[in-house]
Structure formats: C-alpha cells, structure tokens
N, C-alpha and C positions, 0 to 999 in steps of 0.2 A: 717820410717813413724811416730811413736812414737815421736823421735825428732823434728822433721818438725812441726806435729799439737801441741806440747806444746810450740815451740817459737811462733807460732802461736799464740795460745789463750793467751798465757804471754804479748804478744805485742798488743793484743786488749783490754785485762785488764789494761795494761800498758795506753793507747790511752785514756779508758772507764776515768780512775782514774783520768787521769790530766782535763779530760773536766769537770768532777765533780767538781773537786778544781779550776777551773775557774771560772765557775759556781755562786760559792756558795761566791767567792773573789767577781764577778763582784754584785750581791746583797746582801751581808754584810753590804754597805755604806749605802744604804737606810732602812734596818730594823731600824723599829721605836722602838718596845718594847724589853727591857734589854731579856724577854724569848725569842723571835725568835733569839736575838742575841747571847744568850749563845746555844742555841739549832743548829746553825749553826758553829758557833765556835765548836762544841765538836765534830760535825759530820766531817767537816773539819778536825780535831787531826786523827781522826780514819782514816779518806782517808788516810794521810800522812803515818801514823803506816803500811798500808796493802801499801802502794804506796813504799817505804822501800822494805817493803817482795817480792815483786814482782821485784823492781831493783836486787836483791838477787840472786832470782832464773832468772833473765833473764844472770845476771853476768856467771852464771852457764855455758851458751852455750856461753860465750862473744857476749852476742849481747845487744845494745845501750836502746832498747824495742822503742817505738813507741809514736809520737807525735798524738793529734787527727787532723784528717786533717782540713786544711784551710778552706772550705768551712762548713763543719759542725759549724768550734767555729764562721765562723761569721755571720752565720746565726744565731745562741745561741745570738751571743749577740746584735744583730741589735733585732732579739724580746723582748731581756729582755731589752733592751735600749727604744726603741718604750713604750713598755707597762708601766714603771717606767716611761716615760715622762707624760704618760696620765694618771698615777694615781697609785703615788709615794706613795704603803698602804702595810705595813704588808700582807694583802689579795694577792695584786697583784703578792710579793715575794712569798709565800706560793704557789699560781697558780704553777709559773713557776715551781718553785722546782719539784710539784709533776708532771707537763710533763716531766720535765728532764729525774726525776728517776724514770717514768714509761716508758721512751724510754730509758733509759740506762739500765735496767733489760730484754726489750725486745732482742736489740742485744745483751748482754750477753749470755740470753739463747740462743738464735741464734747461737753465736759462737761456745760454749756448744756442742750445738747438731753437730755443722759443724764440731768441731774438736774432734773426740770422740774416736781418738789414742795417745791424751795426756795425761801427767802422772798423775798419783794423786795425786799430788802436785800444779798442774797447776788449774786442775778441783776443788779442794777445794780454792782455791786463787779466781777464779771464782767464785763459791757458796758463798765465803766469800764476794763479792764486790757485788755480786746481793743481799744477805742479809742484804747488809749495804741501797744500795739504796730502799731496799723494807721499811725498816724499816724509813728513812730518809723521807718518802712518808705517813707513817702513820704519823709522828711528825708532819707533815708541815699541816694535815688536819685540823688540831685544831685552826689555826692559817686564814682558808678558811671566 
C-alpha cells in the first residue's frame, strides 16, 4: 500500500508540475513588465528544480510519472487564450496565474489527503509543490 499511494501522489505531483510549466510557458510571451517577467521566469527554474526531484523519486519504482490529462491543459489554455485575446495586460496574466495555483494547491491537498500511505519523501515533494504554488499566488497579487 505504501508503494501504490507514493507512485500515486509522485505521478500527480509529476502531472500538477508540467501543467504549471505550461502554464506559466503559455503566458511568458504576453507579460508586459521586465518584473512579471523575471518573477515568472524564476518561478518556472523552481518548477524544473522540484520537477527533476520528482523524475528521481518516481525513477525509484521505474515508472515514466504522469502527463496532465488532455482535457484539463486544453481547457487551461483555451481560458488563457480567450482572456489574453480580450485583454492582453500584465493584470489579465496575474488573474490567471493565481486561479491556476489556487486549483493546483487545491488538488494537491486533495491528493495529500487521498494518498496518506505514501512515504515521506513523496508527501514533502508534495508540500514542496503546494508551497511553491501558494507562494507563486502571493507574487502574482501585486501584479492584480
């Protein structure tokens, strides 16, 4: 069981992390000011860094970890497409962001609590990626 709920939650952290760095790719091109754009950039380095750690530990059980499903990214980005058409602002990116990573912390915990026979390795990897998007979610308010 322990095995089971940490590929588990390593593959929806795995899932959580690349939709992030979609994300944050697909509104890069329209931030206007040099701060949103280093602020997104740095946050993006840190995905990668924990995205790494998590290839790592999923290596560990040899399993591949997990893509975010089809319907979620294109739903992500048909909004963020939509709303950047109607008003391509610093503001509008900032919006999105903090929905993002206030539904990317929700199913985290979610998962968190679903999978609560994984190791503690998995569950701090977790806590580490809900911490990055809570924090990615205060930055982005400055910016509203």
């Amino acid at each position: 069981m322990i095995e089971q709920d940490t590929i588990k939650l390593l593959r929806e952290c795995d899932a959580g992390i690349k939709m992030g760095i979609a994300s944050i790719d697909d509104v890069m091109i329209s931030a206007g000011s040099r701060e949103l754009r280093e602020c997104l950039t740095e946050c993006r380095r840190r995905h990668e860094k924990l995205e790494e750690e998590i290839e790592v530990a999923l290596q560990r059980f040899h399993d591949d970890g997990k893509d975010p499903s089809p319907m979620a990214k294109g739903m992500s980005w048909v909004k963020t497409n939509v709303k950047l058409a109607l008003d391509e602002s610093d503001q509008t990116i900032a919006d999105l962001m903090v929905d993002g990573c206030d539904m990317g912390v929700k199913s985290l915990n979610k998962y968190l609590n679903q999978y609560k026979a994984a190791d503690e390795q998995a569950k701090d990897i977790a806590k580490k990626l809900i911490a990055m998007e809570e924090q990615l979610g205060r930055d982005m308010r400055r910016f509203l």
